[in-house]
N, C-alpha and C positions, 0 to 999 in steps of 0.2 A: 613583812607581808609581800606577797606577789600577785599580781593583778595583769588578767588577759584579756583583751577583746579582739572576737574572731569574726568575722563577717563572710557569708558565701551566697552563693547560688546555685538552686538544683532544679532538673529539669518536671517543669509543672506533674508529670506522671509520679515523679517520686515525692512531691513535697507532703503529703497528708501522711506519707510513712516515716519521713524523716521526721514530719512533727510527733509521730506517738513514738520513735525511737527516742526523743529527747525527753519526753512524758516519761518513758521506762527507768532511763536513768535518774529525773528527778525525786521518782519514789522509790528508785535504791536509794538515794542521800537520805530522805527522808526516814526511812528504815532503820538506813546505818544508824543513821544522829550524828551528822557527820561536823563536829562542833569547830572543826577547821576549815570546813570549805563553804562558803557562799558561791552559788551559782546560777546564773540566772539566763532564761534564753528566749530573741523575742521573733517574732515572723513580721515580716514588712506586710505593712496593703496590699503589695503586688503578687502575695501569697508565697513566691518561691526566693525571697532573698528572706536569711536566718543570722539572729547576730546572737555572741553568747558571748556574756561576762561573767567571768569566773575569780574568786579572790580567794589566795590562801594563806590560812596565816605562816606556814614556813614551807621548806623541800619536802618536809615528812608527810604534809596535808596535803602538796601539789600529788607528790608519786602514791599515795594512797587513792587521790582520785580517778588519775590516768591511769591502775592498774585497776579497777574496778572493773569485772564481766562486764557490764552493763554498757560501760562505757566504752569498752573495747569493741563491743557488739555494735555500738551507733556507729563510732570513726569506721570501721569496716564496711559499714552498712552505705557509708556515705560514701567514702573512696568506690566502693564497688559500682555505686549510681551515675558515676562520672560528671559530676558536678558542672554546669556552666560555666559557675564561676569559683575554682577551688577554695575551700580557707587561705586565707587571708590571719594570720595572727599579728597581734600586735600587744606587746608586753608593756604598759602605761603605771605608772607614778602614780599614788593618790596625793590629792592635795589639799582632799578635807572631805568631811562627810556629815553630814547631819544628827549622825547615830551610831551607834559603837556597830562596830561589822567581826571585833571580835571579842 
């Protein structure tokens, strides 16, 4: 399994579109049934800081996400807004979880 958290900042003008570009992608996963990838993404109180954790269960589930329109459509969307504060990734270990994730 591989597991991401990306944390950014974007400028107040853009944040209510980055949020429904991340809405768009969540109901392509949902669509797909996409039975390998858990992804989830959250918006701070400050309204314009965006964190997203994303879990796959191998390379085939990761690069099937990342080639996604959908998603290709947000990372674009986002880079083109010139972010405040860019992603940030960070690639993290599980070290237990409550619930089966796959």
């Amino acid at each position: 399994m591989k597991a991401v958290y990306v944390k950014y900042e974007v400028d107040p003008a853009f944040a209510d579109t980055n949020a429904e570009n991340i809405r768009t992608v969540m109901d392509d996963l949902r669509e797909a049934g996409s039975d390998g990838v858990r992804y989830q993404s959250f918006r701070h109180s400050d309204g314009v800081t965006f964190v997203h954790f994303g879990m796959y269960r191998d390379d085939d589930a990761l690069q099937s996400f990342t080639s996604r329109p959908s998603f290709q459509a947000f990372q674009s969307a986002l880079k083109e807004s010139k972010p405040v504060k860019p992603p940030a990734a960070e690639w993290v270990d599980l070290v237990g979880a409550s619930y089966d994730i796959f």
